[in-house]
C-alpha positions in Angstrom: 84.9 107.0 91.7 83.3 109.6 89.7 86.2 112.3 88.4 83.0 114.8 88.2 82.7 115.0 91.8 86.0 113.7 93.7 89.4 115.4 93.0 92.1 117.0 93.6 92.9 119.8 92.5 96.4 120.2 90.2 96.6 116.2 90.4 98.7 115.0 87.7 100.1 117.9 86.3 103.2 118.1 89.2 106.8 118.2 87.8 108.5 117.4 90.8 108.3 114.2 93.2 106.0 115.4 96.0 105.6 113.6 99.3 101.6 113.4 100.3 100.6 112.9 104.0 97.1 112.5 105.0 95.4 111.1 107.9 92.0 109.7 109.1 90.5 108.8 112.9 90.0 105.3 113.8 86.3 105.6 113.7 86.2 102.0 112.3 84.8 101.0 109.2 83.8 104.5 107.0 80.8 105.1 105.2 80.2 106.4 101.4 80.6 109.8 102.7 84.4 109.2 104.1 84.7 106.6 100.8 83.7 109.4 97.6 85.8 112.2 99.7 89.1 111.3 101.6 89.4 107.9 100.9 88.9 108.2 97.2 91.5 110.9 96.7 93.8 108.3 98.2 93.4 105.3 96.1 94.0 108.3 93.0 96.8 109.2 94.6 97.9 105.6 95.1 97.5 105.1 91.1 98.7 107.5 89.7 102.1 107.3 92.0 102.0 104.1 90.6 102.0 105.2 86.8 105.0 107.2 87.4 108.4 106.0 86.7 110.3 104.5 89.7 113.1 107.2 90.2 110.5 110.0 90.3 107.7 108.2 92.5 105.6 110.2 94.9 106.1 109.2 98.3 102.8 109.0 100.3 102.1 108.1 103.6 98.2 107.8 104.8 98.1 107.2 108.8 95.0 106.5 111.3 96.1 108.7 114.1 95.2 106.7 117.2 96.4 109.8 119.1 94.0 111.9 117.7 91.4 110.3 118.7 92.2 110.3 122.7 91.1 114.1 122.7 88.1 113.5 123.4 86.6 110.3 126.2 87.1 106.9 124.4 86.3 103.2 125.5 89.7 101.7 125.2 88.3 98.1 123.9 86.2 100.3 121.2 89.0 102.0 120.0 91.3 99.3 120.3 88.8 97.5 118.1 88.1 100.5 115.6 91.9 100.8 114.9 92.4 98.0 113.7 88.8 98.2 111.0 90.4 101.6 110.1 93.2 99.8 109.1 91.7 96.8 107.5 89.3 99.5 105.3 92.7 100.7 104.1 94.2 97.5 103.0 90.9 96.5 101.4 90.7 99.7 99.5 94.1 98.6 97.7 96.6 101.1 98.8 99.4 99.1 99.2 98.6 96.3 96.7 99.6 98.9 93.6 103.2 99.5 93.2 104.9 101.9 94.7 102.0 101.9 97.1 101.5 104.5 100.2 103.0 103.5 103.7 100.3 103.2 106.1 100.2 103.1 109.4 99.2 103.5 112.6 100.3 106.9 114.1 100.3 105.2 118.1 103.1 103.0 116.5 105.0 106.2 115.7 106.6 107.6 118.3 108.3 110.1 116.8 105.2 111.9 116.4 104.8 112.7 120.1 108.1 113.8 120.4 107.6 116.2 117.5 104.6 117.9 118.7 106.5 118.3 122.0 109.5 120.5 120.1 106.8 122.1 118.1 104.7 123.2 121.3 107.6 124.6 122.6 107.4 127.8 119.2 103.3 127.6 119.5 101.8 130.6 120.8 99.0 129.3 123.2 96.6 132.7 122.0 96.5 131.3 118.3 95.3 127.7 119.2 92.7 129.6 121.4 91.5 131.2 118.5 91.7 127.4 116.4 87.6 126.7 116.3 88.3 123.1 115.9 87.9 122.6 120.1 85.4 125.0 120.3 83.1 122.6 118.1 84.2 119.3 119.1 82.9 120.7 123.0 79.9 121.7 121.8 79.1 118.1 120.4 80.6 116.6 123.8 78.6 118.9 126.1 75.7 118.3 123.5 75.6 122.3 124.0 73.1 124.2 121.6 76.1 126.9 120.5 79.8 127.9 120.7 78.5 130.5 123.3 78.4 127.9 125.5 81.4 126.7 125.8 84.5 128.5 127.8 87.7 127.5 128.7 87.7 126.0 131.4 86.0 122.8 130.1 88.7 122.3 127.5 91.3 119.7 128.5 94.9 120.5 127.2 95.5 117.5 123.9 92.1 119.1 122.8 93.6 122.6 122.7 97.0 121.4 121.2 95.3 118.9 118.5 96.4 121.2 115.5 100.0 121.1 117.0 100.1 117.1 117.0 98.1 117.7 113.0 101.3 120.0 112.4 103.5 117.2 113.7 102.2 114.3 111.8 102.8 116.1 108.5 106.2 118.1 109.2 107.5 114.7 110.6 107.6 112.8 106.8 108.6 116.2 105.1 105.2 116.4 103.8 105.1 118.6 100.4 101.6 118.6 99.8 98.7 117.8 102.2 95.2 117.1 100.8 92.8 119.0 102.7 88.9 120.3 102.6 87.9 123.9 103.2 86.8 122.5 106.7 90.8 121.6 107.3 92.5 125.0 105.6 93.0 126.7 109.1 94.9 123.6 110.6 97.0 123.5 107.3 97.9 127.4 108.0 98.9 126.8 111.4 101.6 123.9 110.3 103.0 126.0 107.8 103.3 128.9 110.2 105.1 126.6 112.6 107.6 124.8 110.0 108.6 128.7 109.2 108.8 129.5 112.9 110.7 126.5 113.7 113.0 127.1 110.8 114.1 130.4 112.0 114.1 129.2 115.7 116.5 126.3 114.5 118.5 126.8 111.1 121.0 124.2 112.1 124.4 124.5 110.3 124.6 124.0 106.7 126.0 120.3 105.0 129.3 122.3 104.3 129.5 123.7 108.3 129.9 127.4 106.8 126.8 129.8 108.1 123.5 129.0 109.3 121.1 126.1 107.5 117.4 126.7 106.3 116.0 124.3 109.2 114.9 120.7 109.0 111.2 121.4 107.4 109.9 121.8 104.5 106.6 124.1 104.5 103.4 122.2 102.8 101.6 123.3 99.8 97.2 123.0 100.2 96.4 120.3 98.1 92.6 121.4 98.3 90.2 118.5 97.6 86.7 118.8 95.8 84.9 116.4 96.2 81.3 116.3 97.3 79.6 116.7 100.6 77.8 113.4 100.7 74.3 114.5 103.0 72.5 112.0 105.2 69.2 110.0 103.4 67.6 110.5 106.6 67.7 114.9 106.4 69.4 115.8 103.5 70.0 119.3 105.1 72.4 117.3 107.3 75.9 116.2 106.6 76.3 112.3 106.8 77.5 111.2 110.0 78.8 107.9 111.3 77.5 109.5 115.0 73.9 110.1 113.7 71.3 108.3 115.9 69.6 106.8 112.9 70.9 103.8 110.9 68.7 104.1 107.8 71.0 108.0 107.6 73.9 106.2 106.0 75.2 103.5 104.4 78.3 101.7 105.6 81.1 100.3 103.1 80.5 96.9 104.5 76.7 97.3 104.1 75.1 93.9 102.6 73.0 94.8 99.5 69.5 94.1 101.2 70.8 97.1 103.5 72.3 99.4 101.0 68.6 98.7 98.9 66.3 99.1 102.1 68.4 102.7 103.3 68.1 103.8 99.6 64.4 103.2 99.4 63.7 105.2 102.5 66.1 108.2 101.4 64.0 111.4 101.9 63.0 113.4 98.9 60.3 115.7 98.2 56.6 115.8 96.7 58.3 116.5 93.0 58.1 114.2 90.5 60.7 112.7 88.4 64.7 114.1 89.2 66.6 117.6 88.6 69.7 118.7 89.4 68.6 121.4 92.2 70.9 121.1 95.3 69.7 124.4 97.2 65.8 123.1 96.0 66.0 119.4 96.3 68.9 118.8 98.5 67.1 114.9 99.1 67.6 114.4 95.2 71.0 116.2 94.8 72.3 113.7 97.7 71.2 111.1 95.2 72.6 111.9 92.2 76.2 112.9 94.2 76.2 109.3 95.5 75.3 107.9 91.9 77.9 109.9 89.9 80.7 108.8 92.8 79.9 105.4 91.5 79.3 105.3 88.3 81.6 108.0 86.7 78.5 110.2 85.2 77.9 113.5 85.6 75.5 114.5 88.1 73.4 116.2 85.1 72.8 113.1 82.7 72.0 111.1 85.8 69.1 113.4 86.2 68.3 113.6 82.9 67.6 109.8 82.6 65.3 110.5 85.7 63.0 112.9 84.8 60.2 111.1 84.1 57.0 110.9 86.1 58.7 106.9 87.8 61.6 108.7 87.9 62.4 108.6 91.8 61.6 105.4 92.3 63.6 104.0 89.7 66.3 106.2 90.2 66.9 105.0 93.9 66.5 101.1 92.5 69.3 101.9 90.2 71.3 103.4 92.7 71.0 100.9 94.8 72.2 98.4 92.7 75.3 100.9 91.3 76.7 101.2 94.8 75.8 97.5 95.7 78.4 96.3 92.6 80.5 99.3 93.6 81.4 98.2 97.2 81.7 94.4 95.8 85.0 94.1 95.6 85.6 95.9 98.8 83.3 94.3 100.7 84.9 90.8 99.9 88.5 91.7 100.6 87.6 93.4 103.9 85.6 90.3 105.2 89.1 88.0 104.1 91.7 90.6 105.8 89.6 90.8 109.2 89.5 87.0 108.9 93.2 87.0 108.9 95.0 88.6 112.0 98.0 87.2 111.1 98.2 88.9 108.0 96.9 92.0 109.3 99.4 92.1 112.0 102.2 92.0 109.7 101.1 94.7 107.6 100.6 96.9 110.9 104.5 96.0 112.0 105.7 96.6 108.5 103.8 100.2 107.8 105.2 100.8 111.3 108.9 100.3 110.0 108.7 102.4 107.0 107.1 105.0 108.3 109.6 104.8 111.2 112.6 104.7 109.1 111.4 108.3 107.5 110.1 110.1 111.2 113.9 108.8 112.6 115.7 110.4 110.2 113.9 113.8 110.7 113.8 113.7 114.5 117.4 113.1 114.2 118.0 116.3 111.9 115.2 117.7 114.9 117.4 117.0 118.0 120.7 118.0 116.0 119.5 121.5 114.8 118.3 122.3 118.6 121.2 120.5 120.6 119.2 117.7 122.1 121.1 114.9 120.0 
């Protein structure tokens, strides 16, 4: 992964063991878009936890969220069966092979994170999620509606509305210090801070010593604001890449053979201009290009273009590219085929991120049910 394009910001520069949660929807098996953002800041986070030494560690913890997904109409065998990718794509990306490795897990194997966003519902003030613009956008897709000014309340179901109340859950639940978020996610971040602050005062608890009032069982999150790119479909390069978008040739999959990654780069939409320049508002085709290229080959966007300029310049360009992203998913590729091969072995690694993560969420929602009398 290309450190041009795909970072996080203030990453390795901490002087104090942080605890990272982040999360992603069981939408099965990602494409290069989901792979050079989220899932790339990951398998940094992943390495450079496991540079540290052992007594200062980060603890990470990187969850599909089953849950999450049942806001909106799902076929239960599809999901069933897009869990369980979700999860292979995250062993095969090597995030628990490194030591010290993240816990990951499956959120629907998590109680505790239910019970949670119950106790937290109970301090959230149903006016601010109305004013969240996350379900306001997720109807307008469902009701394939042409605006937000379509949509009123009384189509919105009631997980949909509370969706940033389980989010706030899933983070305060393993103590989270720092959350890895896009611009796209800041509001959502806001609102669990608010509530860990608001739950605090609610419930301070005692302190260890029993003399006056505790600071309450949560720690509040610190934006760990990513930057990487905003990969655009090759089908309208005006258009973000979606796994939802009706046409196959508009993205490339992470288990794409090379014949397909070569044929959906040689139909990529571009322009009339010869040879390549580093324009994105211009040549957004082009840019998408040379973001995907740099992702995989650790160049800067600019000398790509440079080498590109000429009058074969496209063409050659997307050949290249091809090929660069081919070698790039390789490894991946290989590793994902053998794990989904193996349900045995997959099955274990499901029950054992299960316990760990378990083992963490018990000990809060016991310091949860102490500090409100429920224990």
């Amino acid at each position: 992964m290309s450190s041009k394009f795909a970072g996080v910001r203030g990453i390795a520069t901490h002087a104090r063991r942080r605890t990272v949660f982040s999360a992603i929807q069981p939408t099965g098996v990602p494409h290069i878009g989901n792979h050079l953002g989220a899932l790339s800041q990951w398998q940094r986070l992943v390495k450079e936890a496991a540079a540290q030494p052992a007594d200062s560690r980060d603890s990470l913890f990187f969850s599909v969220v089953g849950l999450h997904a049942l806001t909106v109409p799902q076929d239960p065998k599809r999901l069933s069966a897009e869990r369980r990718d979700m999860f292979a794509v995250l062993l095969a990306l090597g995030l628990a092979d490194l030591a010290g490795g993240a816990v990951i897990f499956h959120q629907d194997q998590v109680p505790e994170h239910a019970e949670l966003a119950w106790y937290l519902n109970t301090v959230t003030p149903v006016n601010r999620l109305m004013r969240m613009t996350s379900w306001k956008s997720k109807l307008v897709t469902l009701r394939n509606a042409n605006s937000e000014d379509e949509i009123d309340d009384s189509m919105l179901q009631l997980g949909l509305l509370a969706y940033p109340v389980l989010q706030a859950a899933d983070i305060l639940l393993y103590k989270a210090t720092h959350v890895p978020v896009g611009h796209d996610q800041s509001q959502h971040l806001e609102l669990c801070r608010d509530l860990a602050q608001v739950f605090n005062r609610a419930y301070p608890g005692r302190r260890k010593d029993g003399k006056g009032k505790g600071k309450g069982v949560f720690r509040v999150p610190e934006v760990m604001l990513t930057t990487h790119p905003r990969i655009q479909s090759l089908r309208d390069p005006l258009q973000k890449m979606s796994k939802s978008a009706p046409q196959p040739a508009s993205k490339i999959f992470l288990t794409d053979s090379p014949a397909d990654i070569h044929a959906k780069i040689k139909s990529a939409v571009t322009d009339s201009t010869a040879g390549a320049t580093w324009d994105p508002e211009n040549r957004p085709g082009i840019a998408t290009l040379l973001q995907i290229y740099a992702g995989y080959s650790d160049e800067r966007v600019e000398d790509i273009a440079v080498r590109y300029a000429g009058a074969r310049g496209i063409q050659q360009l997307k050949a290249d590219l091809a090929e660069c992203v081919s070698e790039g998913l390789r490894s991946f590729r290989d590793e994902f085929a053998r794990i989904r091969t193996e349900e045995g072995y997959l099955r274990e690694q499901e029950r054992e991120g299960a316990r760990k993560a378990r083992e963490a969420a018990a000990q809060t929602m016991s310091e949860v049910r102490a500090a409100t009398g429920t224990d």
